[in-house]
BAMIDREN-17870 format. One record per residue (C-alpha): residue in three letters; x, y, z negated; residue number from 0. Coordinates in steps of 0.1 Angstrom, whole numbers, m for minus. Layout:
N
SITE_ALA_X_Y_Z_NUM
...
REM end
This chain:
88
SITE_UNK_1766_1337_m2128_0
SITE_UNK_1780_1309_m2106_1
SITE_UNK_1809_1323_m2079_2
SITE_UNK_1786_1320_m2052_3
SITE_UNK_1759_1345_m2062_4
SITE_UNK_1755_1380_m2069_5
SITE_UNK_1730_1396_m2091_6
SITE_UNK_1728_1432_m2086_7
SITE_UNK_1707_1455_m2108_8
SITE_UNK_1689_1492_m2102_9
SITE_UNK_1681_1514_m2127_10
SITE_UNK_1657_1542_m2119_11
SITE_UNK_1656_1565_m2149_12
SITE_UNK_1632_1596_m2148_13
SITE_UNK_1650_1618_m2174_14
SITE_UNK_1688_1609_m2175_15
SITE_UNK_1694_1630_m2208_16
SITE_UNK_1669_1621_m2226_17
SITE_UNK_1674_1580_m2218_18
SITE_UNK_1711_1584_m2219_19
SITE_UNK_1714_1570_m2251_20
SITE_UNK_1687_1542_m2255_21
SITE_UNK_1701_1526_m2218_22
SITE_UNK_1736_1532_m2227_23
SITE_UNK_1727_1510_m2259_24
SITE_UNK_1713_1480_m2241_25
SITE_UNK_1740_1484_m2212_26
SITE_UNK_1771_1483_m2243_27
SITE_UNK_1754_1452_m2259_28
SITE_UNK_1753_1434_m2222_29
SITE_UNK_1784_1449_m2216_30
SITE_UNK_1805_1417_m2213_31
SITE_UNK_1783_1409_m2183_32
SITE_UNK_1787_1441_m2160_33
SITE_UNK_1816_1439_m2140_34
SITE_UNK_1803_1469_m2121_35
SITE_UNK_1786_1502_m2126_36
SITE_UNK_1781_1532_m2101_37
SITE_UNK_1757_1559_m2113_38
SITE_UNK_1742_1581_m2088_39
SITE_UNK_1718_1618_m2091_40
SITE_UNK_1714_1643_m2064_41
SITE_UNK_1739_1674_m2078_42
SITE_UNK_1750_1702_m2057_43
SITE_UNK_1764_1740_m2066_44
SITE_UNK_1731_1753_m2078_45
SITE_UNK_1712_1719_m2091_46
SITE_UNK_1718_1688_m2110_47
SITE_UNK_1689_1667_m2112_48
SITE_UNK_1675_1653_m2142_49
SITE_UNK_1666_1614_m2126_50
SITE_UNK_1693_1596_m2117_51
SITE_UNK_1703_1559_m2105_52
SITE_UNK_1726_1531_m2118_53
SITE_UNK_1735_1501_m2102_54
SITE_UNK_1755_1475_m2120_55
SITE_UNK_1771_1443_m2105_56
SITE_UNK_1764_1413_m2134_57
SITE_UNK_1783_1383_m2141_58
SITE_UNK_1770_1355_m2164_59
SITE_UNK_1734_1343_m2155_60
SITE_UNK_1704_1356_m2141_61
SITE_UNK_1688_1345_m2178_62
SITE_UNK_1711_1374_m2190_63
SITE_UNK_1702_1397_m2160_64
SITE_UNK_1662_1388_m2166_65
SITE_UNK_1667_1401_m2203_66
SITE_UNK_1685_1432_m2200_67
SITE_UNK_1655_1438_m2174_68
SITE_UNK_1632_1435_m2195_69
SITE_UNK_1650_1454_m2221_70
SITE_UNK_1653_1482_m2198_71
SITE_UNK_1623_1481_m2185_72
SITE_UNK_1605_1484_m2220_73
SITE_UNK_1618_1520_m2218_74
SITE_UNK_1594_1547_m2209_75
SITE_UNK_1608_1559_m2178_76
SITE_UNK_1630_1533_m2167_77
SITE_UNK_1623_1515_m2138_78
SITE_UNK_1643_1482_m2129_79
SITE_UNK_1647_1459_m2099_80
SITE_UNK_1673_1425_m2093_81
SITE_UNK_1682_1419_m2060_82
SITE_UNK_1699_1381_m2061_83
SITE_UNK_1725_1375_m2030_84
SITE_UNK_1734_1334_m2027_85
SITE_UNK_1763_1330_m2007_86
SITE_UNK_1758_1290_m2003_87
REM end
């Protein structure tokens, strides 16, 4: 990823438990190119939701970003979406 660009990443997944450990495979194998990751699901004192969402901040290129989408995406119940910020 060139210094003057952001690629962020959303993952909508449907059933957090049961995708925990196919997405947490593909996210360790790109692991070298997320220098951030915030997960997010609706939890209070009487309910923890079973969808959830992850946003990652990646570094190297968006050939990189393009294929863990479509790695991700080739998962039933995961949903993703780039959003590319240029600051040129």
């Amino acid at each position: 990823m060139a210094e003057d660009r952001h690629i962020i990443m959303g993952i909508h997944v449907d059933d957090r438990i049961k995708k925990a450990t196919a997405i947490q495979e593909q996210l360790t194998a790109y692991g070298c190119h997320i220098k951030t990751r915030l997960g997010l699901h609706e939890v209070d004192g009487n309910f923890c939701a079973g969808y959830g969402l992850i946003l990652l901040e990646l570094v190297g290129g968006q050939k990189e970003a393009d294929e863990l989408a479509a790695k991700l995406n080739a998962l039933e119940g995961v949903e993703v979406k780039l959003m590319t910020f240029d600051h040129t």
